[in-house]
PAGUDREN-695972 format. One line per field, with one value per atom (N, C-alpha, C): atom name; x, y, z; residue in one letter. Coordinates in nm, 2 decimals. Atoms other than C-alpha are relative to their C-alpha. Layout:
% PAGUDREN-695972
name	(CA; ...)
east	(X; ...)
north	(Y; ...)
up	(Z; ...)
resn	(A; ...)
This chain:
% PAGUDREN-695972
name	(N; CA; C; N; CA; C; N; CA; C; N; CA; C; N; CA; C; N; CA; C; N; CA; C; N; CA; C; N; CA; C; N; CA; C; N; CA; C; N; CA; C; N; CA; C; N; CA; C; N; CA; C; N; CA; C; N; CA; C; N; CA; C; N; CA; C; N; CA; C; N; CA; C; N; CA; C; N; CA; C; N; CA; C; N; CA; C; N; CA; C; N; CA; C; N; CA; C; N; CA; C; N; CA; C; N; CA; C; N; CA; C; N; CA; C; N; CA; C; N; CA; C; N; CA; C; N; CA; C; N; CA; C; N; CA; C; N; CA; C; N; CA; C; N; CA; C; N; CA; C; N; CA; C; N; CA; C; N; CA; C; N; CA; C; N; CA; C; N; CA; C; N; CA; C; N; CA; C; N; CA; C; N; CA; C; N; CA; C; N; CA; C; N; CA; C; N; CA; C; N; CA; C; N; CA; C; N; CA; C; N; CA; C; N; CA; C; N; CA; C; N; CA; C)
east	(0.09; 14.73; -0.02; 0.02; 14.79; -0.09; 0.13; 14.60; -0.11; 0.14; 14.31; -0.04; 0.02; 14.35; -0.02; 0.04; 14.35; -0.09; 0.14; 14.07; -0.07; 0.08; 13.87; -0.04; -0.01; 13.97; -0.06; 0.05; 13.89; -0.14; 0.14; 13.55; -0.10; 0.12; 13.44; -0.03; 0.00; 13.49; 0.05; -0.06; 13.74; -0.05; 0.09; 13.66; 0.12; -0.10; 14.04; 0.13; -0.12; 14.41; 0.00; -0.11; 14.47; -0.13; 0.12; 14.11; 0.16; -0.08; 14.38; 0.10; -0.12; 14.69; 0.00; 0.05; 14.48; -0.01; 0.11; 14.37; 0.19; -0.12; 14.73; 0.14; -0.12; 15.01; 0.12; -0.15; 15.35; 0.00; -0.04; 15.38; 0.19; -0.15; 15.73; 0.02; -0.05; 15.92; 0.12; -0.14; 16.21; 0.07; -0.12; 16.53; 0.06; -0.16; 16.82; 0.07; -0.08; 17.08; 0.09; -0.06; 17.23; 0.09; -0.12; 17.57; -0.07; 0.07; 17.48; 0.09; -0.05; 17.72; -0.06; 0.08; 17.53; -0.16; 0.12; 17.21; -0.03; -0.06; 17.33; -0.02; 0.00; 17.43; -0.08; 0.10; 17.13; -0.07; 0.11; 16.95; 0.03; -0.05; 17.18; -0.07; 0.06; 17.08; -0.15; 0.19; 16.68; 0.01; 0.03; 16.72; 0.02; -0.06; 16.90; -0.11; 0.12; 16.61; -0.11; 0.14; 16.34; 0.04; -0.04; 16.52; -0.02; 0.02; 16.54; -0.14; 0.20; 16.18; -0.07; 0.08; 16.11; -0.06; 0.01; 16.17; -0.10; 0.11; 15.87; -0.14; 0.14; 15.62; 0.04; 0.03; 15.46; -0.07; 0.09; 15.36; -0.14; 0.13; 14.99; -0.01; 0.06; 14.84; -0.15; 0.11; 14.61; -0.16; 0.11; 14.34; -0.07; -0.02; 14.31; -0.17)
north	(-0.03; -20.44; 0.15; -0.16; -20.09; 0.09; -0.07; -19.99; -0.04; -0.02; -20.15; 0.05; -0.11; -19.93; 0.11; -0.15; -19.61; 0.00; 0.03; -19.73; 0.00; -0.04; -19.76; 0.10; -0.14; -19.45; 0.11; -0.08; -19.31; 0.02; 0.04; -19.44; 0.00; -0.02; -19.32; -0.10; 0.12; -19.66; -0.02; 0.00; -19.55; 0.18; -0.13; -19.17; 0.06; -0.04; -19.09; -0.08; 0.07; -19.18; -0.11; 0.06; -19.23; -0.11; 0.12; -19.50; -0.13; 0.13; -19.69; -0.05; -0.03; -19.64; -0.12; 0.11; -19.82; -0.19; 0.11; -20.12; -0.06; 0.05; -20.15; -0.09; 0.03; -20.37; -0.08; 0.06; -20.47; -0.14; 0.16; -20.83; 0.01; 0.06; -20.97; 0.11; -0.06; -20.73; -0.04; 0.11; -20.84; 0.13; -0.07; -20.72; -0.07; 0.00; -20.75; -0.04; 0.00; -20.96; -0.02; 0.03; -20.96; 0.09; -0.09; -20.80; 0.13; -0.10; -20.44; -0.09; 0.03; -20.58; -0.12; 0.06; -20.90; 0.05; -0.06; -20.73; 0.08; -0.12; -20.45; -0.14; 0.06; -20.75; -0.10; 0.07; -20.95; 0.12; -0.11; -20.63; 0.07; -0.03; -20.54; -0.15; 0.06; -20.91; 0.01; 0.01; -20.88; 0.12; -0.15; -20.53; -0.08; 0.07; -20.74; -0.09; 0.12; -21.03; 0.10; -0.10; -20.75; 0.09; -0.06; -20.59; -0.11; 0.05; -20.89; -0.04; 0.07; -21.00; 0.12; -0.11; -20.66; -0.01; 0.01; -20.76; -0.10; 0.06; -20.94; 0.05; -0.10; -20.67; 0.07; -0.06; -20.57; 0.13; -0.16; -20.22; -0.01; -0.04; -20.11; 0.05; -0.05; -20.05; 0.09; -0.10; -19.75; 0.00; 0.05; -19.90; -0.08; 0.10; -20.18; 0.01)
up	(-0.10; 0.34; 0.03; 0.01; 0.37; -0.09; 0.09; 0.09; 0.03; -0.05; 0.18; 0.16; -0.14; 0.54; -0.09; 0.05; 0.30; -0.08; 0.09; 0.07; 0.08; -0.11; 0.38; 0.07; -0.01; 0.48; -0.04; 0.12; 0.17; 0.02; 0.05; 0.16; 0.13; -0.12; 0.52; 0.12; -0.12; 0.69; 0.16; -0.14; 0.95; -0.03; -0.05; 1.12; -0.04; 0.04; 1.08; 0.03; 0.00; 1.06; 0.12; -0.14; 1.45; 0.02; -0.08; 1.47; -0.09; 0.06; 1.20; 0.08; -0.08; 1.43; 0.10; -0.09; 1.70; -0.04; 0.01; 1.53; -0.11; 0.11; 1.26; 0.09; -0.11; 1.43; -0.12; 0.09; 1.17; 0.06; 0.01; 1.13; -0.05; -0.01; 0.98; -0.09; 0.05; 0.82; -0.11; 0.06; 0.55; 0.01; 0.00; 0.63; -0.15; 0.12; 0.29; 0.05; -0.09; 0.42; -0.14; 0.06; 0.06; 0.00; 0.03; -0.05; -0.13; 0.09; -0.23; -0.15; 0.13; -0.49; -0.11; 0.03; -0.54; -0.07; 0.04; -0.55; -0.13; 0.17; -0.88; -0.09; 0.17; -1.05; -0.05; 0.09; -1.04; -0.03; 0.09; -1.12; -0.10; 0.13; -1.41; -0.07; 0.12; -1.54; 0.00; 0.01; -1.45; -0.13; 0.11; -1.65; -0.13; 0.12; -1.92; -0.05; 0.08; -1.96; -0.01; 0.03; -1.98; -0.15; 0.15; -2.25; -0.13; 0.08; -2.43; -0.05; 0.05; -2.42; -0.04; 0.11; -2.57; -0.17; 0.14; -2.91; -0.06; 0.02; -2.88; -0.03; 0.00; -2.84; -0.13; 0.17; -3.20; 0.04; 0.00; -3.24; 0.04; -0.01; -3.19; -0.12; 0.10; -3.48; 0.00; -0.05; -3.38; -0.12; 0.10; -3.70; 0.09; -0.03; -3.52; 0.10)
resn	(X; X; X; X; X; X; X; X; X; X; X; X; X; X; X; X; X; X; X; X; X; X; X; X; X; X; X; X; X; X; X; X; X; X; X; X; X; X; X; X; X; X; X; X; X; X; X; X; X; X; X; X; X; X; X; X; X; X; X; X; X; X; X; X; X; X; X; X; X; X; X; X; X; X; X; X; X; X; X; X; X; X; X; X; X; X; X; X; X; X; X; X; X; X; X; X; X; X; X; X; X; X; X; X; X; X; X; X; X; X; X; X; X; X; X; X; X; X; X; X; X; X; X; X; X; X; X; X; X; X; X; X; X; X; X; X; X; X; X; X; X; X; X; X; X; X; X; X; X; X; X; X; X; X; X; X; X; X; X; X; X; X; X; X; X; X; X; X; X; X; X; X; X; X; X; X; X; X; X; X; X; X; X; X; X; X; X; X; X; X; X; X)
């Protein structure tokens, strides 16, 4: 959602920051209620299955 407030922005739709200020209100926010230690080690294995499904991807053959 936020980007489309600064794409708007961008493109002249709002006058400036504080018209957005006005009109922006945070909905639900996520809190982490996980253990940091939990969290590493699914993101040591996510790292892990992305590595593997590398050996999938074939060169580019700049002919091509």
């Amino acid at each position: 959602m936020k980007a489309a407030f600064l794409a708007s922005l961008v493109e002249g739709y709002w006058k400036n920051v504080d018209e957005l200020k006005d009109i922006f209100v945070v909905g639900k926010t996520f809190e982490s209620q996980m253990r940091k230690a939990k969290r590493e080690h699914l993101y040591q294995g996510w790292k892990h299955a992305v590595k593997a499904t590398q050996v999938f991807v074939f060169p580019v053959n700049a002919n091509d």
